[in-house]
C-alpha positions in Angstrom: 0.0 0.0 0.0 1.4 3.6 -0.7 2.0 5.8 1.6 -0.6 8.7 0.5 -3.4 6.1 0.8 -2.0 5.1 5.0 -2.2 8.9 5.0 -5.5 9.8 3.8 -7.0 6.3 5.9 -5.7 7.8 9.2 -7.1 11.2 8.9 -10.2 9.9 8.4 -10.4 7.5 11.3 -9.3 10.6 13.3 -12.2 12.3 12.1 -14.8 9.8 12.8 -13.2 9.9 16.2 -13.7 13.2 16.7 -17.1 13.1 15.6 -18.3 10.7 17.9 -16.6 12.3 20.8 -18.8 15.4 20.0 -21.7 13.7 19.9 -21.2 11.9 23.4 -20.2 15.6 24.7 -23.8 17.0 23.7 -25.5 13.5 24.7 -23.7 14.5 28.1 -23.9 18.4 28.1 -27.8 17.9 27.6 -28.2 15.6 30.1 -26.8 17.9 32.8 -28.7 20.6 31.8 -31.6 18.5 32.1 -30.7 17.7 35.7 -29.7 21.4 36.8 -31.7 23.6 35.7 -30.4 26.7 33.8 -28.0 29.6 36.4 -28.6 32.4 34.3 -32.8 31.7 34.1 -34.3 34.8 35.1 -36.2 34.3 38.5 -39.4 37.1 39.1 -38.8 37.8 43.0 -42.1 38.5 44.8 -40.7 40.0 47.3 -42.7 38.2 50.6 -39.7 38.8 52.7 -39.4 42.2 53.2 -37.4 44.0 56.1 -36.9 47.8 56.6 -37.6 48.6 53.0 -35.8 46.2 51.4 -36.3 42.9 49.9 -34.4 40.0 51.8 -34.2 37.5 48.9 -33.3 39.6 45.9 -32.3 43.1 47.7 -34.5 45.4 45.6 -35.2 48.7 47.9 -38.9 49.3 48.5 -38.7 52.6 50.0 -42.3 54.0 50.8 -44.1 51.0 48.8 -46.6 50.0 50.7 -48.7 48.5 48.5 -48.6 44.5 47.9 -48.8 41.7 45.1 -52.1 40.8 45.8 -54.9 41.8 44.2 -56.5 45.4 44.5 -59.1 44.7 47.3 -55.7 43.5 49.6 -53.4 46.6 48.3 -52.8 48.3 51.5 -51.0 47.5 55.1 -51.3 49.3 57.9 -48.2 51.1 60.1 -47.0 47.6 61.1 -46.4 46.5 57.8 -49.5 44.0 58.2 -52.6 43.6 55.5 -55.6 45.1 56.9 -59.0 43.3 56.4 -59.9 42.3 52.6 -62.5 45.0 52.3 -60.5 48.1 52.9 -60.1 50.5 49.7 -59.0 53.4 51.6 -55.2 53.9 52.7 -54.1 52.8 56.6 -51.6 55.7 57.4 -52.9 58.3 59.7 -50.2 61.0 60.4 -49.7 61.4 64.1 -49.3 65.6 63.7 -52.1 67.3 65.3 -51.0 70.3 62.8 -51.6 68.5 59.7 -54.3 69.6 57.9 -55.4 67.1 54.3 -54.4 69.0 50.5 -53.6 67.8 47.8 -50.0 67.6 45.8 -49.3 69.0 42.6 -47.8 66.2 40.0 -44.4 66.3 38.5 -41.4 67.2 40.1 -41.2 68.2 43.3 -37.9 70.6 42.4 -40.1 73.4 40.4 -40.7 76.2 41.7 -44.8 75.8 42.2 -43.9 72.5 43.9 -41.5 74.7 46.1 -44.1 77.4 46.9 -46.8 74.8 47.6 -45.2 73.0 50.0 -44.0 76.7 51.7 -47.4 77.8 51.6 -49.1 74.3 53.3 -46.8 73.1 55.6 -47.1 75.5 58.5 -44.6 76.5 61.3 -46.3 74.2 64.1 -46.4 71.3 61.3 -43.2 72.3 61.0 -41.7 72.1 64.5 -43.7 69.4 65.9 -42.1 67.3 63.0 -38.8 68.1 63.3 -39.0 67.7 67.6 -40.8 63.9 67.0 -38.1 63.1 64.7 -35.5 64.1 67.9 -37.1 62.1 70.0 -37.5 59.2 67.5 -33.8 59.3 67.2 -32.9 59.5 71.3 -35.5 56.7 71.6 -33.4 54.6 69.5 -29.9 55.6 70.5 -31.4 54.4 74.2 -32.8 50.8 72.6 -36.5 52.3 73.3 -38.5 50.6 71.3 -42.0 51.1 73.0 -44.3 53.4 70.8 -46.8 54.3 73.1 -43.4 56.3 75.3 -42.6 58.2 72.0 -45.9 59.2 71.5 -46.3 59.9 75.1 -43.4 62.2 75.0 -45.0 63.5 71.4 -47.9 64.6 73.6 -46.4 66.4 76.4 -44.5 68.8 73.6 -48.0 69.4 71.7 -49.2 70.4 75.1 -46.4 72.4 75.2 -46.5 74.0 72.0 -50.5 74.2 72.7 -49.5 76.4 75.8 -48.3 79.1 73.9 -45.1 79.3 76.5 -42.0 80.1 74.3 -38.4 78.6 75.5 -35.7 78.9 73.5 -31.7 77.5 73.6 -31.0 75.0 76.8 -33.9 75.5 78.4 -35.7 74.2 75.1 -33.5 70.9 74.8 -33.7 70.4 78.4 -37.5 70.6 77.8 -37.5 67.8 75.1 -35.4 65.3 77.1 -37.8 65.9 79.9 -40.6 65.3 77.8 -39.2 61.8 76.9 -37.8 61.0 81.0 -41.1 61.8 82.0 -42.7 59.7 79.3 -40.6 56.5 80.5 -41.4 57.2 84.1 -45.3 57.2 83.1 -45.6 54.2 81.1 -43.5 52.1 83.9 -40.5 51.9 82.4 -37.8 54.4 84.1 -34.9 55.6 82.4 -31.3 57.3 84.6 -31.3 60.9 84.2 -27.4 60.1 83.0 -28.7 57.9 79.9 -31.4 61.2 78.8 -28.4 63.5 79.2 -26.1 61.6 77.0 -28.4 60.8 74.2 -29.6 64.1 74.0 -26.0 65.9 74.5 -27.3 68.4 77.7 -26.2 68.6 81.4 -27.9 68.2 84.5 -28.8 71.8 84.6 -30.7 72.0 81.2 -32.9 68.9 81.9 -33.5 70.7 84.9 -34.7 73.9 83.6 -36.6 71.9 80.8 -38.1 69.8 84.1 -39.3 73.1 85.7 -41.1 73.7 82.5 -42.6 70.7 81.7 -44.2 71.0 85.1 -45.2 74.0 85.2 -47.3 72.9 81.6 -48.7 69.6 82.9 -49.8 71.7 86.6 -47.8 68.2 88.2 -45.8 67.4 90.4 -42.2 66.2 89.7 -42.9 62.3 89.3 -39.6 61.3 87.2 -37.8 60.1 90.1 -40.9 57.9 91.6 -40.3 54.3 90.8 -36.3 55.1 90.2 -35.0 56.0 93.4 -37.9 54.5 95.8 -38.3 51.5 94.1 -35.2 50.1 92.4 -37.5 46.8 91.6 -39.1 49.0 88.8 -36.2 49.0 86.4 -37.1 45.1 85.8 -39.3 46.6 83.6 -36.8 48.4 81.3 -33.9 46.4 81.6 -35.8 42.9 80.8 -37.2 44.9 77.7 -33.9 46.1 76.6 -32.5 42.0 77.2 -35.7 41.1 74.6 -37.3 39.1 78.1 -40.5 38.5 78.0 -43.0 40.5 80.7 -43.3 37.5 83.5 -39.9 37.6 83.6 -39.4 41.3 85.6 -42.9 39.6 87.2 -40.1 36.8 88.8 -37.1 39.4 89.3 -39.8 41.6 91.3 -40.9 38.9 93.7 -37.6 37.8 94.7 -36.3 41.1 94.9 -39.2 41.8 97.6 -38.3 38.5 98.9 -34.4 39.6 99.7 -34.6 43.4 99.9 -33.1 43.7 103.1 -29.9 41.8 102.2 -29.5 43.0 99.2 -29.1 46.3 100.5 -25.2 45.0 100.8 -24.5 46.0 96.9 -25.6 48.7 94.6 -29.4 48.8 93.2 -28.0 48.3 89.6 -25.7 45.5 91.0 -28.8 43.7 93.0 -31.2 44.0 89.7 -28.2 42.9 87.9 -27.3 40.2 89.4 -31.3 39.1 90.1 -32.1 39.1 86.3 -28.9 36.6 86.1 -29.8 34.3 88.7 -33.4 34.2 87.6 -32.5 33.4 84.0 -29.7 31.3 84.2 -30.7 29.1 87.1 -34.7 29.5 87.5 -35.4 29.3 83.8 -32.4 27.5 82.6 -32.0 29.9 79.2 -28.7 30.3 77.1 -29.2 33.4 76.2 -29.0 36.6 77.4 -25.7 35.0 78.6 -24.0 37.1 81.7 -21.8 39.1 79.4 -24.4 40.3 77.4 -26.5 41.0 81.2 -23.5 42.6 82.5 -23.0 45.2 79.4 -27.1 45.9 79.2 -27.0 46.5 83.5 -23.4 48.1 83.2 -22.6 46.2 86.0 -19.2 43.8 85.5 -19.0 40.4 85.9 -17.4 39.6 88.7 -19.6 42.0 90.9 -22.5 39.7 88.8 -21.3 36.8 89.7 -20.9 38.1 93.9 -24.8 39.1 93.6 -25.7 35.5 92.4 -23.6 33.9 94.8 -25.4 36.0 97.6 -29.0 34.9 96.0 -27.6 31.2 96.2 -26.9 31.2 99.9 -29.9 33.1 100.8 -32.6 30.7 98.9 -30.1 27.9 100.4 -30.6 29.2 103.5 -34.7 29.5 103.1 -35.0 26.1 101.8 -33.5 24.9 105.0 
């Protein structure tokens, strides 16, 4: 046999090769697409979990969309974020500023100049003010882990009876009146608050609350209650402090009892060391929970550990001591 015929006879077997090897790579390629599905399929996200605005599972931001999926007689949710009932056609939101009156908005942009002029000529100076002050006390309410909306709008009413009063402050004495508007508030809806945390979060000193205090008072035609329930009755900050640990309500029920039950010894340590170290010992070894674990405990009370652990130590020898 020549050698251009071996030649030619070899290239082609190659070839035939190569063209079943191809077609085993599709048979193969199509087989695996046929057991996982396509990566780059476009996916429509519903967007059912939705936190602060924003979509968890595809991270779209929903920024003042209140209005769902479903059909049109399920469209709105109320403040909570929840659906109302199914045959609501009106929206939820009711605005909380006794100075807001209803208008309507002219279309387009908001950055014309009629669009400017409107808004100067309907939103008033009390609208105004009362606004801006919630907002401050929105934002001290969260720097102190208050997350209880009938104290915000408690201390949203004591400034509208202020601003109903026609008394004018202006400066210190008016910042000192704000944080007094939300101490008070705590203090009223059982859930006391230190002086020290109000004058940190809203960047005063002890004289401006105080002037703000004198105020407030003078408004309301009350007494000074804020340090009721603080000073008195250290038991009371059960309340607060089991709210700030994410406890639920039986639990400063339990901390109050068997603070009554050892008040007299446990007159040996600090008030914020005995509620401290009560919340501990009721957690860890009444209702056996892993969390809030003491460190956490310690940093919420601002009380350190070891002084923790002396308080539950004490607790131990005195239930000890009852049981026998």
């Amino acid at each position: 046999m020549e050698p251009d015929i071996v030649t030619s006879l070899e290239e082609e077997d190659y070839n035939s090769l190569w063209e079943i090897a191809n077609v085993a790579f599709e048979e193969l390629k199509s087989e695996e697409n046929a057991l996982n599905p396509k990566k780059d399929k476009k996916i429509t996200c519903k967007h059912k979990n939705i936190c602060e605005d924003v979509c968890v599972d595809c991270g779209v931001c929903l920024y003042f969309s209140n209005v769902s999926r479903e059909g049109e007689w399920n469209n709105y949710k109320d403040d909570c974020g929840n659906y109302s009932k199914n045959t609501q056609r009106c929206d939820t939101y009711v605005d909380s500023n006794p100075y807001s009156r209803g208008g309507t908005i002219l279309p387009g942009s908001i950055n014309t100049l009629m669009a400017k002029l409107q808004i100067q000529q309907t939103f008033s100076h009390k609208q105004k003010t009362y606004w801006l002050i919630g907002l401050e006390i929105e934002r001290a309410a969260c720097c102190l882990n208050i997350n209880s909306k009938d104290i915000i709008d408690t201390a949203k009413k004591y400034w509208h009876k202020y601003m109903d009063s026609g008394k004018l402050t202006r400066a210190s004495v008016r910042k000192g009146l704000i944080a007094a508007c939300l101490l008070y508030s705590c203090t009223t809806n059982n859930s006391p608050i230190e002086r020290q945390e109000i004058i940190k979060a809203f960047n005063c000193d002890t004289k401006t609350l105080s002037k703000g205090e004198k105020v407030l008072f003078e408004i309301l035609n009350t007494n000074n209650l804020t340090y009721i329930n603080v000073q008195t009755e250290d038991s009371n900050s059960f309340i607060r402090y089991c709210s700030l640990l994410k406890l639920k309500f039986s639990v400063s029920s339990i901390c109050n009892a068997l603070h009554d039950k050892h008040k007299v010894p446990l007159q040996a340590v600090t008030p914020k060391s005995a509620v401290g170290g009560i919340i501990a010992y009721i957690v860890k070894f009444k209702l056996n929970l892993k969390t809030p674990t003491k460190t956490v405990i310690s940093a919420t009370v601002d009380v350190c550990t070891p002084t923790l652990n002396k308080v539950i130590q004490l607790i131990h020898n005195l239930e000890n001591k009852d049981s026998d």
